[in-house]
N, C-alpha and C positions, 0 to 999 in steps of 0.2 A: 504494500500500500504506500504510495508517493507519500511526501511529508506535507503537511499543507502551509502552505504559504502563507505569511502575515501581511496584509495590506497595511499598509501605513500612508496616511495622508497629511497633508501639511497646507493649512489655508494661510495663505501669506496675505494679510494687510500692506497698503502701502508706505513704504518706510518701515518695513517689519526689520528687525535687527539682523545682518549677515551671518553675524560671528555665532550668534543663538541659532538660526535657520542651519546653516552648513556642521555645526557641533553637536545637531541632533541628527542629521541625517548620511554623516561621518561613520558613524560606529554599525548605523544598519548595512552600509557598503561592505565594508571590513569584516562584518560577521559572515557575510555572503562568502568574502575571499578565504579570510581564515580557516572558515569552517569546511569551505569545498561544497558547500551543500547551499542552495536555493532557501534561505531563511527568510527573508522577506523584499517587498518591493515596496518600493514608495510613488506617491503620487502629489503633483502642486497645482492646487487650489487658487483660483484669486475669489474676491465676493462678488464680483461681475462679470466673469469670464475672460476680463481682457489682462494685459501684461502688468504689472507691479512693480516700482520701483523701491528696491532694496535702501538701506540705511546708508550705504558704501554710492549708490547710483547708479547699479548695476539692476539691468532689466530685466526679469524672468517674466516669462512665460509660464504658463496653464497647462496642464496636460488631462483633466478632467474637471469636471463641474461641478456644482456643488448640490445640483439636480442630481446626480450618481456615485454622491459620497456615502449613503447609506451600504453600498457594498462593500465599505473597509471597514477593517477590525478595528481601528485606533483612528482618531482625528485629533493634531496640534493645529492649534491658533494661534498663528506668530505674530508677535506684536513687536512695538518698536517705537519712537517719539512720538506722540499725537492720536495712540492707540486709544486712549481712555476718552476720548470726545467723539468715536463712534457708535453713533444711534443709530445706526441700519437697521431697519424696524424686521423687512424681507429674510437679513444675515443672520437676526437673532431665531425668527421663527423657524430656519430653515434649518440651526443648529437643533434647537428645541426638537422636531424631526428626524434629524438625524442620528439623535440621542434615542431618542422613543423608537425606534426599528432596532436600535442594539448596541450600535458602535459606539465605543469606549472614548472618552475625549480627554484634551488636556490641552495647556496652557503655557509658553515660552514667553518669558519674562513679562513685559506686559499684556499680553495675551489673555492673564487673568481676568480685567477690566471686560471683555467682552463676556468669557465664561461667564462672571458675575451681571450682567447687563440682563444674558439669557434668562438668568435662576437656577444657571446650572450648576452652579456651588452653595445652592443653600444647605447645609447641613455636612459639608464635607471639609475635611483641613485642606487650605489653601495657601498658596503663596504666591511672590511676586518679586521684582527686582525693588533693592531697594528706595530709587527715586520715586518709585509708586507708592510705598507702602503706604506713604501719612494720607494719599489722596485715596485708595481704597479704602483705605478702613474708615475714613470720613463718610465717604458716597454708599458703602456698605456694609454699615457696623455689624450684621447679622453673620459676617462670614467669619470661620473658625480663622484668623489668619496667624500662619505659627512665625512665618519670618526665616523661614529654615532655605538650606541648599532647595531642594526640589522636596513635593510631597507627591504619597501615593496612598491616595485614599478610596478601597471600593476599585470602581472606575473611572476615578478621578484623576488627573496627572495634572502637577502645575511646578514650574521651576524658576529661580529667581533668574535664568536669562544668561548671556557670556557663556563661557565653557561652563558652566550648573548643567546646562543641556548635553554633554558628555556624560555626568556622572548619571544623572536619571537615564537614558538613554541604554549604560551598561546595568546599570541595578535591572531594566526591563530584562535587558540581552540576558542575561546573570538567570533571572527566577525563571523564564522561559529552557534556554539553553545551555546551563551550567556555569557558576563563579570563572570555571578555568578559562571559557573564553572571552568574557568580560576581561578578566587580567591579562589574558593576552592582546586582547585588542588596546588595551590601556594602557602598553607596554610601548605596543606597537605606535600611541600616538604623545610618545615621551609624559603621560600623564601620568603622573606620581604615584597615587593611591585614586581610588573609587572614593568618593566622598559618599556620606550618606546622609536620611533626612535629619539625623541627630546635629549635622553639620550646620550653623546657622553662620545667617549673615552680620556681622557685628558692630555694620552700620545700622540698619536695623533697629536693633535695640536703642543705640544710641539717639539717634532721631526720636523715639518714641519716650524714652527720658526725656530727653531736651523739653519735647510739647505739654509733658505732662510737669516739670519741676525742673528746676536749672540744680537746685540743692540737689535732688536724689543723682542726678546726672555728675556730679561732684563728686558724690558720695561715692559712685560705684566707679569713677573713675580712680579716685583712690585706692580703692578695693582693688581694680586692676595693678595696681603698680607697685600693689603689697601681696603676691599670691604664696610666696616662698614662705614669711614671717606675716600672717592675717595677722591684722590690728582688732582690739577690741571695741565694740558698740561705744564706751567711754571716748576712745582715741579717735574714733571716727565722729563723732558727736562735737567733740572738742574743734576736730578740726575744719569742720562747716562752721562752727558757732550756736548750735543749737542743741537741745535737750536729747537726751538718750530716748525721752518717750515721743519726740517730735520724729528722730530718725524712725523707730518702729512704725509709726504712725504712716508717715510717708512710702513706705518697704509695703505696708497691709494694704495701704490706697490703691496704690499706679500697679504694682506687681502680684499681689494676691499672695506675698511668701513676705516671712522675716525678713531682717538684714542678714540671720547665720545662716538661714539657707539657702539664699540668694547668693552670700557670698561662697556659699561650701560647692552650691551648683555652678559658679564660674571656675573656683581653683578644677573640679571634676573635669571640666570643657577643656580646662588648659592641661591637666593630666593626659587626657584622650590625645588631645595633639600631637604631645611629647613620645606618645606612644606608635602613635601611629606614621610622625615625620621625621623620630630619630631614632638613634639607636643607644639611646640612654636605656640603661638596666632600671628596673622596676624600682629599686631601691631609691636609686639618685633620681625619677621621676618623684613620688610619692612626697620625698624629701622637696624637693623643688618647686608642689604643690600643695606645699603646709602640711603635708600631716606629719604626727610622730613615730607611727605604729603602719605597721604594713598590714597587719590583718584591719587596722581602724578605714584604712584607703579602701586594702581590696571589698570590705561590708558593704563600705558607701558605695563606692562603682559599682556593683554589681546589682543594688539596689535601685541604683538611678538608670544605667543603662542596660540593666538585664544580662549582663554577659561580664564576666571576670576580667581586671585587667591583660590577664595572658593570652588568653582566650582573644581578647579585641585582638591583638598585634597578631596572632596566627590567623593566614587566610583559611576560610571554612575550606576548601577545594584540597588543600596541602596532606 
């Protein structure tokens, strides 16, 4: 029995991002090649049939409608400058259909903005590039927004945009086709490590400090640049100018967690790094991300991100 083919389509807005567009549809080539085997085809959409001018000013062409997009497994909506001001009332319903017949959709960098226009992200985690993020979450507060690398939720797919659309892209190739040829294909396009949704953008964050408190923004930028020796709630208090129950206060509002677990959840972020982008020993990580005890590290990591320090750094496939 032949293996069956994955359609994958790609509706490009105008002025959709190049580096987003060509870094998702990069690794389905490559899987084709690597693998030796016919894994999937792709196909490019415009919302009116005619040619789109890319981010870079380079002109693509169409090669299927959006009248006969219900026949793919997967639909990306590539977005790009100026993405979030269309109201194409025809491109929304059309998506809305295309959904409703079956096919799986998702969203490159801002891309989101249209998903979200449809309703096709209500109840699902999503994400976005970060120059978007403050204006989505404005226009629609209802959506799960985590601010991450790429999310996958259901049959939901959305990523923050740039090379983000490599790392989703292998995580698909990966759960479809096996980790070994995601990393080979990873390998093959000099990209470091597979990033995952745990992976967040840490502008992002910052932006959404900033709108909500310039203090709490202070706060955790301090935090950043004490991760080896954490400061205490007094230290940090002291060093705003404000009360230890004003910092709590602020931590409960904007972020929904303490200051000690806010801060214990950024040292964990910057552990994962260490681990995943050097070749520091576990030891001289742990150390390096405040703790004192290596069973006290490995408890919390494994609690936060489900899987053991050691365990993270070995690839599942090995």
């Amino acid at each position: 029995m032949a293996e069956k083919i994955k359609k994958v389509g790609f509706l490009l807005t105008d002025q959709s991002s190049m580096i987003c567009f060509s870094s998702a549809i990069e690794p389905l080539r490559s899987a084709n090649r690597m693998s030796g085997r016919h894994l999937y085809d792709w196909h490019i959409i415009t919302p009116n049939g005619q040619s789109v001018q890319a981010s870079n000013g380079i002109s693509i062409l169409p090669d299927m409608t959006l009248a006969n997009a219900a026949c793919l497994d997967i639909l990306f909506v590539c977005g790009g400058i100026g993405t979030d001001k269309i109201k194409d009332e025809h491109l929304l319903a059309e998506l809305r259909r295309i959904v409703h017949h079956g096919t799986e959709i998702g969203a490159l960098s801002t891309g989101t903005f249209i998903l979200a226009a449809a309703g096709l992200l209500n109840g699902y985690r999503c994400t976005i590039h970060w120059e978007g993020a403050i204006s989505l979450k404005e226009s629609y507060p209802e959506l799960i927004f985590t601010g991450s690398i790429f999310e996958i939720d259901r049959k939901r797919y959305t990523c923050a945009g740039g090379t983000s659309a490599i790392d989703l892209l292998l995580h698909i190739i990966g759960k479809e086709h096996g980790e070994k040829l995601a990393y080979d294909i990873s390998l093959q396009f000099m990209h470091d490590r597979i990033r995952s949704h745990s992976d967040k953008q840490q502008v992002v964050r910052k932006l959404h400090l900033a709108a909500k408190s310039q203090k709490l923004l202070t706060i955790v930028e301090i935090m950043e640049q004490n991760i080896e020796e954490p400061l205490s709630p007094d230290d940090l208090a002291e060093m705003v100018g404000i009360s230890v129950r004003q910092v709590e206060r602020l931590f409960r509002q904007h972020t929904g967690r303490s200051p000690a677990r806010y801060y214990m959840e950024m040292r964990l972020e910057h552990a994962r790094l260490l681990l995943l982008q050097t070749s520091m020993s576990i030891t001289e990580i742990y150390i390096a991300s405040g703790f004192s005890t290596h069973s006290h590290f490995a408890k919390s990591y494994r609690e936060y991100y489900g899987v053991s320090p050691s365990r993270e750094r070995k690839p599942a496939y090995s």
